[in-house]
ZAMIMAR-81518 format. One record per residue: y negated, z negated, x negated of N, C-alpha, C, O, CB in turn. Coordinates in steps of 0.1 Angstrom, whole numbers, padded with zeros to 4 digits, always signed. Each point is the difference from the previous one (the first is absolute). Glycine has a CB too. Layout:
N
YZXYZXYZXYZXYZX ...
This chain:
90
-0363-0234-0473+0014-0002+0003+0003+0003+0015-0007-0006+0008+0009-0012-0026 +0007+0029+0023+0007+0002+0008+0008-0005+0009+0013+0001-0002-0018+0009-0010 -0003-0020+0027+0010-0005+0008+0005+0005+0014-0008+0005+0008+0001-0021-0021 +0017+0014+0016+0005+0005+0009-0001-0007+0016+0003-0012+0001+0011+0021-0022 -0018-0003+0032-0001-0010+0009+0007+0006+0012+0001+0012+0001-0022-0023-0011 +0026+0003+0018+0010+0005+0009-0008-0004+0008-0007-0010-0003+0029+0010-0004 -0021+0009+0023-0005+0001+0008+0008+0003+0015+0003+0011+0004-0018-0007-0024 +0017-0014+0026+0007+0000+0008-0004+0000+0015-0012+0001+0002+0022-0009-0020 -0001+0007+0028-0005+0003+0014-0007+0012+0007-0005+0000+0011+0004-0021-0016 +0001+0035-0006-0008+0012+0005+0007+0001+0010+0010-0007+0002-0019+0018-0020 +0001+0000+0027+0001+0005+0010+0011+0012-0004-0003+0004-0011-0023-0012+0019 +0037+0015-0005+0010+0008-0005-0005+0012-0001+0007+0009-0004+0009-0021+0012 -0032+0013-0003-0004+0016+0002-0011-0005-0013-0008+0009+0001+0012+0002+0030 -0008-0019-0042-0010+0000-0011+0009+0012-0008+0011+0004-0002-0024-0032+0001 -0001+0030-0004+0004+0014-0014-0004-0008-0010-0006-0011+0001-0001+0038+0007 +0011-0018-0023-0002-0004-0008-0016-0001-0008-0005-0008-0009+0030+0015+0014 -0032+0008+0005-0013-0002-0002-0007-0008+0008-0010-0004-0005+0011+0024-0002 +0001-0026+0019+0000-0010+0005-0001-0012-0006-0010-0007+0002+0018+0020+0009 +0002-0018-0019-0002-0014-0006-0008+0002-0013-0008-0009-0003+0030-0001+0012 -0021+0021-0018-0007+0009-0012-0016-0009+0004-0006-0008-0007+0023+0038+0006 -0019-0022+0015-0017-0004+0002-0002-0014+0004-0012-0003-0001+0008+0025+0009 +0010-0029-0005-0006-0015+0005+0006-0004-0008-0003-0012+0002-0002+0009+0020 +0015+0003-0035-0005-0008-0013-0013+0007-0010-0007-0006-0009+0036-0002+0009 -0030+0021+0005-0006+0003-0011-0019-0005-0004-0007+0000-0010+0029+0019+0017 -0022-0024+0007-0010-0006+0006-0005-0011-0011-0011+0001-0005+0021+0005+0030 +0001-0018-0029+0000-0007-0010+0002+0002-0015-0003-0008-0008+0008+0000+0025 +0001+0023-0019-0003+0005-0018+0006+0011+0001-0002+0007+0010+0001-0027-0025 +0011+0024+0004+0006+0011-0004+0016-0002+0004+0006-0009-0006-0025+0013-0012 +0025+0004+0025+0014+0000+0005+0005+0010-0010-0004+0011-0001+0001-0016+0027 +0014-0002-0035+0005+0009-0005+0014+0003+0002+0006+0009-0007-0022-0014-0005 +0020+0000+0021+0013+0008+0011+0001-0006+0010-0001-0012+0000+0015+0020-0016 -0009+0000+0030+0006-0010+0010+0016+0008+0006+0004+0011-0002-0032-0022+0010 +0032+0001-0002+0015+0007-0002+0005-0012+0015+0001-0012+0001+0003+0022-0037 -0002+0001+0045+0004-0005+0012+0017-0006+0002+0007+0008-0006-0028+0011+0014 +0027-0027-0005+0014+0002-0001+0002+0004+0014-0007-0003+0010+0014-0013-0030 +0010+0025+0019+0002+0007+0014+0012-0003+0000+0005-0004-0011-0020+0024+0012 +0026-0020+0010+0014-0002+0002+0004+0010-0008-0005+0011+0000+0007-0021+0022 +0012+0005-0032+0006+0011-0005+0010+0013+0008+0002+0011-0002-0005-0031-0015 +0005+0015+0024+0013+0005+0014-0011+0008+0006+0001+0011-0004+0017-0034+0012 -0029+0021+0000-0006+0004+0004-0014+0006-0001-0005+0008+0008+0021-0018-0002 -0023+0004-0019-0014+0009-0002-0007-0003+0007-0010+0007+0001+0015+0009-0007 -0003-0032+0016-0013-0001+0007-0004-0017-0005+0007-0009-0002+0000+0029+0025 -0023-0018-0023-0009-0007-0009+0008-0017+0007+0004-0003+0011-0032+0025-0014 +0029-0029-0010+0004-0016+0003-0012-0007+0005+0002-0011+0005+0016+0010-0024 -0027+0005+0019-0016-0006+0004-0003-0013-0009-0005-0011+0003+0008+0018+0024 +0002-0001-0040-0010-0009-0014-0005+0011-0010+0003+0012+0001+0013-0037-0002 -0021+0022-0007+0004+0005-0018-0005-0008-0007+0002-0012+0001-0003+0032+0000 -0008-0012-0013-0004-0005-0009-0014+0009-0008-0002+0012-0001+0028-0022+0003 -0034+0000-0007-0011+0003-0004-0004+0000-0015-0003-0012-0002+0000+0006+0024 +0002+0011-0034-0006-0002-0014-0015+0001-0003-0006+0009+0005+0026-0001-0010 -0025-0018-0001-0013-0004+0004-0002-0005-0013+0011-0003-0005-0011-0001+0031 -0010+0002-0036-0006-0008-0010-0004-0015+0001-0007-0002+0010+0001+0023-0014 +0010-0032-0003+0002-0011+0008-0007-0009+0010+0003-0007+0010+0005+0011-0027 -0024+0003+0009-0012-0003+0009-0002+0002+0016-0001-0006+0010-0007+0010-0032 +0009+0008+0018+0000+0010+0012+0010-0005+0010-0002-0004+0012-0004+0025-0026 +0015-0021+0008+0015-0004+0012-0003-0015+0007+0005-0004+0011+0015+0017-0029 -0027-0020+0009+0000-0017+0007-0011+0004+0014+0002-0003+0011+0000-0017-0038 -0011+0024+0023-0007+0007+0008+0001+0005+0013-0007-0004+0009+0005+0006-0026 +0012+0010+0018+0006+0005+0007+0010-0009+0014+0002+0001+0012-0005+0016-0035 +0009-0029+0011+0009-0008+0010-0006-0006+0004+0002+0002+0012+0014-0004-0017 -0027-0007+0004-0008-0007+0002-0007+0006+0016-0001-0005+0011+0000-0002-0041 -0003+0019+0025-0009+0008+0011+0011+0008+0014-0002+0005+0012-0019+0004-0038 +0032-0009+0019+0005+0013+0012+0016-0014+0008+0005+0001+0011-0010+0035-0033 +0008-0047+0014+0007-0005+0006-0001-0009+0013-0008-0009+0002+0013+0013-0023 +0004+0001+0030-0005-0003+0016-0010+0007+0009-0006-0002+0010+0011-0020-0018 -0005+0034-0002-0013+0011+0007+0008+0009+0010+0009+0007-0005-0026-0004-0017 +0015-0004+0036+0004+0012+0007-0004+0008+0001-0012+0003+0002+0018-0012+0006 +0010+0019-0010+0002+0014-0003+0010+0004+0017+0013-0001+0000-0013-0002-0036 -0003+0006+0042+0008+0009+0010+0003-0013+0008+0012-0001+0002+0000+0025-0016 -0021-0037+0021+0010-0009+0001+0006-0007-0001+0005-0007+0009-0008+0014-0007 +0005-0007-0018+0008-0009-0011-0007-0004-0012-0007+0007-0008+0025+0004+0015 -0016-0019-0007-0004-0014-0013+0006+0005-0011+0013-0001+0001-0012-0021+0012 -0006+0028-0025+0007+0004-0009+0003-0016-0011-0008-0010-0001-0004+0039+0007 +0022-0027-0011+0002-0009-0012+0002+0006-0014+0008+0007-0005+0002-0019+0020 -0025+0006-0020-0001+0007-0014+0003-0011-0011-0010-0006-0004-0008+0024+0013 +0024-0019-0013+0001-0008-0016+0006+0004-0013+0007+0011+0000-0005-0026+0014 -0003+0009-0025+0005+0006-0010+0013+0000-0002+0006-0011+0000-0023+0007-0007 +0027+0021+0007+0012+0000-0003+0006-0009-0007-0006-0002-0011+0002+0021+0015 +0018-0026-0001+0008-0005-0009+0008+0010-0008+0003+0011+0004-0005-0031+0009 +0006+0016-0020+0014+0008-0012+0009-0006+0010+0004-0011+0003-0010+0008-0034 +0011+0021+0039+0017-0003+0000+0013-0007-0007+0001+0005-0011-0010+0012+0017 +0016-0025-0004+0006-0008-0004+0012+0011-0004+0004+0007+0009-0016-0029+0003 +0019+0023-0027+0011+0011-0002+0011-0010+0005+0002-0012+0001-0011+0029-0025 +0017-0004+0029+0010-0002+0009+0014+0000-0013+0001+0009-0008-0016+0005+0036 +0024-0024-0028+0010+0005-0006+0008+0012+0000+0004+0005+0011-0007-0024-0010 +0008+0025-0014+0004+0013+0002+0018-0003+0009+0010-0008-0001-0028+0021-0026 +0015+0000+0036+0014+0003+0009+0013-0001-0007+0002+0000-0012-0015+0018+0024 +0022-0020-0004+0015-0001-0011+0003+0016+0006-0001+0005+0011+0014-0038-0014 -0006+0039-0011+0002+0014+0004+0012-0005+0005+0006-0011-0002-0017+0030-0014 +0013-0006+0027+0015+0002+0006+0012+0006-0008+0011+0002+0005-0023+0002+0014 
């Protein structure tokens, strides 16, 4: 089973192969996916990691509070966005 782990506090200059390799360290990454300002395209300094469940406890376990550029990363398991009620049209 497939969990997702968010990873916060990067450095604004990590890549995607970048976090790819220091989870990959703990198992098989099967996607990562940086989030970036929409307006602007520049990196929010978190994302997100998919990991097999093992692997992933692993990973937080090992990489959370590990400095990366200076910074203490925060790794834990993503929560489910909470759905937002739908907009009232105009």
């Amino acid at each position: 089973m497939l969990k997702s782990i968010y990873v916060g506090n990067l450095p604004y200059t990590t890549s995607e192969d970048e976090l790819r390799g220091m989870f990959g360290a703990h198992g098989t990454v099967h996607s990562v996916k940086l989030i970036t300002d929409r307006e602007t395209g520049r990196p929010r300094g978190f994302g997100f990691v998919e990991m097999e469940q093992d692997a992933a406890q692993s990973a937080i376990d090992a990489l959370n509070g590990k400095d990366i550029g200076g910074r203490p990363l925060r790794v834990n398991l993503a929560q489910e966005k909470p759905s937002r009620p739908p907009r009232p049209r105009r």
